[in-house]
C-alpha positions as CSV (number, residue, x, y, z in Angstrom):
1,X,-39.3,-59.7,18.7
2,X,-36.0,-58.8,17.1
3,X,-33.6,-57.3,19.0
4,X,-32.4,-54.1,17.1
5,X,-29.7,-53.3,19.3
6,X,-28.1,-56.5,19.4
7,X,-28.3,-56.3,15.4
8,X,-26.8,-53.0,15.6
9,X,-24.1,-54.2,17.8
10,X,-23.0,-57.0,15.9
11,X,-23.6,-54.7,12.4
12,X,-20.8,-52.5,14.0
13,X,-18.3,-55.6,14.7
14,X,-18.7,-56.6,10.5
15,X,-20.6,-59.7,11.1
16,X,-22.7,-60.1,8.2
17,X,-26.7,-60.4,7.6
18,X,-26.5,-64.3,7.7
19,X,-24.7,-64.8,10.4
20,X,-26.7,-62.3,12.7
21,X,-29.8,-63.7,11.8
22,X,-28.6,-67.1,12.9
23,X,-27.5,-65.3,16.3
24,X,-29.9,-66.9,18.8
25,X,-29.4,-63.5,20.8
26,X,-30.8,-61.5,18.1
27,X,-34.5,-63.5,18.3
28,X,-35.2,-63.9,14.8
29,X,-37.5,-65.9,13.8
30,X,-38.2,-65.9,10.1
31,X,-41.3,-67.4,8.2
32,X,-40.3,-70.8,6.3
33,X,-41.5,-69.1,3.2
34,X,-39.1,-65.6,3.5
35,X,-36.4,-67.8,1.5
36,X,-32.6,-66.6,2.6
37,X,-32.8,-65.5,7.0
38,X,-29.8,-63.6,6.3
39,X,-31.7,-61.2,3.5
40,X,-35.4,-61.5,5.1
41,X,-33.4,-59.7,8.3
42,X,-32.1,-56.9,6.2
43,X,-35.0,-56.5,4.2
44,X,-37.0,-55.9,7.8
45,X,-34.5,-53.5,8.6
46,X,-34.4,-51.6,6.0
47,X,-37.9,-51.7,6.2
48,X,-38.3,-50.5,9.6
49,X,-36.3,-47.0,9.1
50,X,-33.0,-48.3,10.8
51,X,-29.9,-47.3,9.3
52,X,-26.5,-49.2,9.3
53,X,-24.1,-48.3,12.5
54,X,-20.8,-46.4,11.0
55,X,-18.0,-48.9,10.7
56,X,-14.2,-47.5,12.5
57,X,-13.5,-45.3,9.3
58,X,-17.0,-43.9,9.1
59,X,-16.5,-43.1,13.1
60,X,-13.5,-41.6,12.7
61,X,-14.6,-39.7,9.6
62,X,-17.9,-38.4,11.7
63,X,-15.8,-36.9,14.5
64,X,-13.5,-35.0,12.1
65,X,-16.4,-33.7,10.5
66,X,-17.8,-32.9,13.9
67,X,-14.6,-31.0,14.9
68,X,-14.2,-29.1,11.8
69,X,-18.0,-28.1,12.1
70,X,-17.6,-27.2,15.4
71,X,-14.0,-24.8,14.3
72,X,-16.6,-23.3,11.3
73,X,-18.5,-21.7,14.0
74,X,-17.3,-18.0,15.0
75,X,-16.2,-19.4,18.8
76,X,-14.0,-16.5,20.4
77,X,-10.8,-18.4,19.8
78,X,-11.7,-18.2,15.5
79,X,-12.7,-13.9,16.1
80,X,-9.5,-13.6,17.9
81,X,-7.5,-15.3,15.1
82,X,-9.2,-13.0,12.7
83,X,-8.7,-10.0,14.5
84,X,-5.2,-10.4,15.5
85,X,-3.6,-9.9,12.0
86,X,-6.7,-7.7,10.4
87,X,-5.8,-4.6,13.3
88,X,-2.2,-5.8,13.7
89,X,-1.6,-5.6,10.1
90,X,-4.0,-2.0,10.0
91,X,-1.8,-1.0,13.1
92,X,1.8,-1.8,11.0
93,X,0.9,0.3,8.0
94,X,-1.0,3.1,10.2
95,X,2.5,3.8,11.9
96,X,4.7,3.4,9.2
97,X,2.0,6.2,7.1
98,X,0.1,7.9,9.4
99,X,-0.9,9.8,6.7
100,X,-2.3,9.0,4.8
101,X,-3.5,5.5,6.0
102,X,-3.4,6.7,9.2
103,X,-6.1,10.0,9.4
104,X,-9.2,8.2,10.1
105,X,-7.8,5.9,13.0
106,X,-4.5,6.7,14.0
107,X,-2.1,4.0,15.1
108,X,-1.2,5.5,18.3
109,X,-3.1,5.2,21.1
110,X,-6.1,3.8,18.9
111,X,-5.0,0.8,16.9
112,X,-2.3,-0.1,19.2
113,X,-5.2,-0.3,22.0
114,X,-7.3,-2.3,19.3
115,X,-4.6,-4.6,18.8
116,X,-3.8,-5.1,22.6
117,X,-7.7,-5.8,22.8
118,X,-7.6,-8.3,20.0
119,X,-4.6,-9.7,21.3
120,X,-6.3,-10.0,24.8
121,X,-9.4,-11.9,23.4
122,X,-6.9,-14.5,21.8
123,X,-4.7,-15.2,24.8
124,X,-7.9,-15.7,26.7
125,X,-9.8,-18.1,24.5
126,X,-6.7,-20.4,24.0
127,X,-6.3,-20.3,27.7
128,X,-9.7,-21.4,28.3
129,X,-10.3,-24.1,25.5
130,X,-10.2,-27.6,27.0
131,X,-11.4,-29.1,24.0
132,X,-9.8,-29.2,20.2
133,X,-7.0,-28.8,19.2
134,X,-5.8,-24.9,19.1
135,X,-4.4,-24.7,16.0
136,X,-6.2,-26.3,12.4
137,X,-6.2,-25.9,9.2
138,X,-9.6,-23.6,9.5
139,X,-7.9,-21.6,12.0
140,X,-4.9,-20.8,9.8
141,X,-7.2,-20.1,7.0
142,X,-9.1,-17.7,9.5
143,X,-5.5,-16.2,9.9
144,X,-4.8,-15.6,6.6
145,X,-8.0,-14.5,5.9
146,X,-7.5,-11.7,8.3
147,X,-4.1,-10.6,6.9
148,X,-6.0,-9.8,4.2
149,X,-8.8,-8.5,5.4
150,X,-6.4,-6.4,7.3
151,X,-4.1,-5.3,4.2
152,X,-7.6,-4.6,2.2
153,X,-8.8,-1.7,5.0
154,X,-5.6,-0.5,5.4
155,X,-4.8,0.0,1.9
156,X,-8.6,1.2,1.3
157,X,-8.2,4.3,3.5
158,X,-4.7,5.0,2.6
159,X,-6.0,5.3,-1.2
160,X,-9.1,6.8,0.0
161,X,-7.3,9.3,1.7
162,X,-4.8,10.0,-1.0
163,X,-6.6,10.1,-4.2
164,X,-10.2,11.6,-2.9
165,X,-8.7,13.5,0.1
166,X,-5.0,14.9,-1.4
167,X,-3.3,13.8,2.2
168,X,0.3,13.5,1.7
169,X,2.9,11.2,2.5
170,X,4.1,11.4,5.7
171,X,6.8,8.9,7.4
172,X,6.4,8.3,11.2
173,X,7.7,10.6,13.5
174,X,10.2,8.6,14.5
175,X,12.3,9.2,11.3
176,X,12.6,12.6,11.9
177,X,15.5,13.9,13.7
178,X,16.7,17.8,15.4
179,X,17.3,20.2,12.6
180,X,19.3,22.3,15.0
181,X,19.6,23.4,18.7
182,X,16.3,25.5,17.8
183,X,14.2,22.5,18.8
184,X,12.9,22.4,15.0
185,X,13.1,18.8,13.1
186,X,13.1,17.5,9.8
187,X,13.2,14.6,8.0
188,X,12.1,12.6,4.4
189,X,9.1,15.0,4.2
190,X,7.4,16.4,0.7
191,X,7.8,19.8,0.2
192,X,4.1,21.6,1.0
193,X,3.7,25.0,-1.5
194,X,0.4,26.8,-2.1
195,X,1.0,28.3,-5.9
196,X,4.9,27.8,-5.5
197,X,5.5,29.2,-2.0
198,X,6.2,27.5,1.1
199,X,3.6,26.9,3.4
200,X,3.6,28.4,7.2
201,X,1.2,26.1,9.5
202,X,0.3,27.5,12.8
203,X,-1.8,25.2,14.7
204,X,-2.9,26.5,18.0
205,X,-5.7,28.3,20.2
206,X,-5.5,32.2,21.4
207,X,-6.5,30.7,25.1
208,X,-2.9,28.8,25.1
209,X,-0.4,31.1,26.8
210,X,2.0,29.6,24.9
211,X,0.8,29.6,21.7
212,X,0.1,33.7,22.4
213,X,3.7,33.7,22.9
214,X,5.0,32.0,19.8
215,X,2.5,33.8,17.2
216,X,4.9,37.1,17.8
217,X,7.9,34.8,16.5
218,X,5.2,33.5,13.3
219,X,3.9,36.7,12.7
220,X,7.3,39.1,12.4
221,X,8.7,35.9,9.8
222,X,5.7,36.4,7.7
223,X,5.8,40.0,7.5
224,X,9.1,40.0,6.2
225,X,8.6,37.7,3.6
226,X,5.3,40.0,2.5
227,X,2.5,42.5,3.9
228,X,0.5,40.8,6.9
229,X,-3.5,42.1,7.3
230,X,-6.5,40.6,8.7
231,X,-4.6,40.0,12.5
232,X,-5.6,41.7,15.7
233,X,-3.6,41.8,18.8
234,X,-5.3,40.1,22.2
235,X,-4.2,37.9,25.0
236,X,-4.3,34.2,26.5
237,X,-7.0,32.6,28.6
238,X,-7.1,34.6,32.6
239,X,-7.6,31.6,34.2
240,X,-4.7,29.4,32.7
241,X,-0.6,29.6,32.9
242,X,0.7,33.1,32.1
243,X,-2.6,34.6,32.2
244,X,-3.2,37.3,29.5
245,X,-0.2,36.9,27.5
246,X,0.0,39.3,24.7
247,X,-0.6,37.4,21.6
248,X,-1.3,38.5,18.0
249,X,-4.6,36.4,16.7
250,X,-3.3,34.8,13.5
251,X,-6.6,32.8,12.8
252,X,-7.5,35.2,9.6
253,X,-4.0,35.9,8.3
254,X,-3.5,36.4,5.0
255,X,-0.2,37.3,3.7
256,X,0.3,39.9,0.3
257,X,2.9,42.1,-1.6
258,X,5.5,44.3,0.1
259,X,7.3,46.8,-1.5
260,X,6.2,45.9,-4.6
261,X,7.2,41.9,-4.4
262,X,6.2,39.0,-3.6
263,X,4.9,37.2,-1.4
264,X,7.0,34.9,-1.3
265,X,5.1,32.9,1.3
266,X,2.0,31.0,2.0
267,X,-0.1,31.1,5.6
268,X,-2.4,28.6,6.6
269,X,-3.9,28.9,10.4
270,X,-6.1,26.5,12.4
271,X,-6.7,28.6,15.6
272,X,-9.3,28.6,18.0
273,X,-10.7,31.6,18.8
274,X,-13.4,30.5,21.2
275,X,-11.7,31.6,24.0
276,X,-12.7,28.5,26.2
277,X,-9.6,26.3,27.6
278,X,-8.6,23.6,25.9
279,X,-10.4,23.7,22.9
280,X,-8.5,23.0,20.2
281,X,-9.0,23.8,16.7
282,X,-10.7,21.8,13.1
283,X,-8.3,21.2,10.4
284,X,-9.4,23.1,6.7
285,X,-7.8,20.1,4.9
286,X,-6.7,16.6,4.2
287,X,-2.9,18.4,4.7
288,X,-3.6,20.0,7.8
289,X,-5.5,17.4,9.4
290,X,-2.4,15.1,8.4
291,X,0.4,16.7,9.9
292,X,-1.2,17.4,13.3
293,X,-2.5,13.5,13.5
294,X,1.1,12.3,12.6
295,X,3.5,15.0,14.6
296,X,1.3,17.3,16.8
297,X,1.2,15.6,20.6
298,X,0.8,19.3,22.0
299,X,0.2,23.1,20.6
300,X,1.5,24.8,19.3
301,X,2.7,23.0,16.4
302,X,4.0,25.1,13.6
303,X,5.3,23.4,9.8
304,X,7.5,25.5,8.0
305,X,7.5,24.7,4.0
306,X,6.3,20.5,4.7
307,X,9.6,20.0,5.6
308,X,10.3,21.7,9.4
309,X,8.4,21.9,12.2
310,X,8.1,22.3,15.8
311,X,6.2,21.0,18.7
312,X,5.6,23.5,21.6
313,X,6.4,26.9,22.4
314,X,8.3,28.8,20.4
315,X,8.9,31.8,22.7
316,X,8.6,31.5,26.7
317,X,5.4,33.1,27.5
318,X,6.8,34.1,30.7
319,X,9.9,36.4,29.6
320,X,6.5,38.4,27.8
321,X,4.6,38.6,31.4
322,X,5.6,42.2,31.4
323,X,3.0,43.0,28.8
324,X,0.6,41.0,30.1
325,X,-3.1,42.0,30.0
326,X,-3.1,42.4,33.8
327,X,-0.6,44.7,33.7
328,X,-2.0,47.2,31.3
329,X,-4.3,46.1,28.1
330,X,-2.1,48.1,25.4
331,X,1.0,45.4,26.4
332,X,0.3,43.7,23.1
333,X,0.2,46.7,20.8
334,X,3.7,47.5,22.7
335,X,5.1,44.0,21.3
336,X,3.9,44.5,18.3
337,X,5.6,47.7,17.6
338,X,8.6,46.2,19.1
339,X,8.8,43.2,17.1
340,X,8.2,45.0,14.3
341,X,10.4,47.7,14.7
342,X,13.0,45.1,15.8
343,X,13.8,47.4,19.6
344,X,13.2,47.2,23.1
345,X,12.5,43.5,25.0
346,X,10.1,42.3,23.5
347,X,12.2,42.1,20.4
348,X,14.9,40.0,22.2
349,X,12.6,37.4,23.5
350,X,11.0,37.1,19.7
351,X,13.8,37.4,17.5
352,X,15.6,34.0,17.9
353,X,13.0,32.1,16.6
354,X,11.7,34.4,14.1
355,X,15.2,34.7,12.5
356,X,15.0,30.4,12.5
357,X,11.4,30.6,11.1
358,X,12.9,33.1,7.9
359,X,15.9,30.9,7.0
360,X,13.8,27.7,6.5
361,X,11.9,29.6,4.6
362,X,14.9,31.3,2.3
363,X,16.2,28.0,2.8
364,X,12.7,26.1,0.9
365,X,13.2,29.1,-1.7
366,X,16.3,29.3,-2.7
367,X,16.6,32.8,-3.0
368,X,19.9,34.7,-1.7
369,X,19.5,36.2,1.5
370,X,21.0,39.2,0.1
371,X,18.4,39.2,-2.5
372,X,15.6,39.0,0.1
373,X,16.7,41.9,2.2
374,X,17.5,43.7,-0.4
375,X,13.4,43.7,-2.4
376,X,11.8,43.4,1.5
377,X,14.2,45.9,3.0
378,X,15.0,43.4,5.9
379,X,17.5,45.3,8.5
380,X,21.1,44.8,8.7
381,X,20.8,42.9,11.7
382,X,18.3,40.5,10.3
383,X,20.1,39.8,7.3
384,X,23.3,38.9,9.5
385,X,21.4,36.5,11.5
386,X,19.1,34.6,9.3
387,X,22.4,34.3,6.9
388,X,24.3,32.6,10.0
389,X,21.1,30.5,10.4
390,X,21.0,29.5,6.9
391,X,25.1,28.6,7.6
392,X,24.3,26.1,10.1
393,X,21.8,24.8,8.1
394,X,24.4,23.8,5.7
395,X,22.9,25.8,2.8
């Protein structure tokens, strides 16, 4: 009975077919007619199914094609060197253009959280591989691979979003920079017109106190720029800051002629008017919804023209708690008649911001302030002050 093993043993050292048969340990005992031992043994191996043991080049070939096999195979350390580059790349572009790359996921909190995840899964499987080697030629193909990947979704959405949407440009909101001690700020942002005239953007809710506050400062800008219909006056949300503070509802404004010119402005509101805290309003477009993902961390947020805007309260709701609807529900009608008569308190606590909201908008025009006053009929006082605005705006 031959002994298979010992033939594969000595098969694996290089001896050759005549030699083994001769072995005494291998206990072959060929018939006197089979001719050659040496070729009778092979031929009965080949015969019995066996196959040849791999010589040291053969091994060492196996067991690379082993390792690379086992690197093929989507282990958590190969999705972790996909992932990495695919959101880390999605998350560099997002922040750089968060619009228009960045509308669908923006790249603060979300992608930075997707990137810290991916980056998590990484760290973890290198930590806990024992065996391989944790860095190959697959894995840096895997790599690149994902810096594609990642530079094909990224750039997907941002065409997407630019040639089916219309989102703009926008830089990351740490390029802009204070426009003035107003608490505006600017930066290398596109102009935004609606058939040639600047664009006002309120974004807000009529339950923020705050927002209530600021439309007064909105709403006085825009009527002297053209004839404002389609408000009504109301207050805040009872139950929050400032409760009831007098507001005038902007969510339907639409802005027309005035003594016979004009307008010489564009309105476009996203307000909710649910009346339930802390809802906050849909965009109507790709524009909208672009400015509030890249700059808006709170409301209100108003954009004056593309180019200005401002994050927060315009006016302090509390220097309007006077009018209040707790102390008497006609308090809004008495701001609006003082704002727009320009007397009395309410006038002081609006004006400031009302006269900064009118020179960026002479400003995106380019129209004399003289020549504004003069076909709106501003008031003397008005004309002084947006003209010293417009001074230290360096226009």
């Amino acid at each position: 009975m031959v002994d298979w093993d010992k033939v594969q043993e000595l098969r694996s050292k290089g001896r050759d077919w005549g030699e083994i048969a001769r072995d005494p340990s291998v206990d072959f005992h060929p018939d006197a007619s089979a001719g050659d031992p040496g070729r009778a043994l092979r031929a009965l191996y080949h015969r019995s199914g066996r196959r040849a043991p791999k010589g040291p080049v053969e091994a060492a070939s196996a067991k690379r094609k082993g390792k690379n096999d086992a690197e093929r195979k989507w282990t958590l350390t190969r999705v972790g060197y996909l992932a990495v580059p695919v959101v880390g790349l999605w998350f560099l572009l997002a922040y750089v253009a968060p619009s228009p790359i960045g509308i669908l996921v923006p790249a603060i909190p979300y992608l930075a959280l997707g990137l810290a995840v991916a980056s998590f899964i990484l760290i973890y499987a290198l930590w806990r591989r024992t065996e391989g080697p944790r860095w190959s030629r697959i894995y840096r193909n895997t790599v690149i691979g994902g810096a594609v990947l990642g530079l094909v979704v990224a750039g997907g959405i941002g065409l997407a979003g630019a040639v089916v949407f219309g989102c703009p440009y926008l830089p990351p909101a740490s390029s802009l920079s204070g426009e003035s001690s107003s608490g505006w700020s600017t930066g290398p942002l596109s102009a935004w017109h609606q058939n040639g005239e600047p664009v006002v953007f309120f974004y807000g809710a009529t339950w923020c106190p705050y927002c209530s506050a600021s439309s007064w400062a909105i709403y006085k800008a825009l009527s002297e720029f053209g004839s404002v219909t389609n408000v009504n006056t109301g207050h805040s949300s009872l139950s929050d800051v400032y409760p009831g503070t007098p507001e005038v509802v902007l969510a339907g404004a639409q802005v027309g002629p005035k003594n016979g010119h004009g307008p010489d402005v564009a309105v476009q509101v996203a307000e909710d008017t649910s009346g339930v805290d802390g809802t906050y309003p849909p965009t109507a477009s790709c524009y909208e919804q672009a400015y509030v993902t890249s700059y808006a961390t709170g409301i209100p947020f108003v954009v004056v023209g593309g180019q200005v805007l401002h994050v927060g309260a315009l006016v302090d709701p509390a220097a309007l708690a006077t009018w209040n609807y707790a102390n008497g529900s006609v308090g809004a009608t008495v701001v609006k008649n003082s704002v727009l008569n320009e007397t009395g308190n309410p006038w002081i606590y609006v004006q400031n911001q009302a006269w900064w909201v009118m020179a960026f908008i002479a400003k995106d025009l380019g129209t004399p302030v003289g020549t504004l006053a003069s076909e709106y009929g501003w008031s003397s006082g008005t004309t002084a002050q947006v003209t010293t605005d417009l001074q230290n705006l360096g226009s």
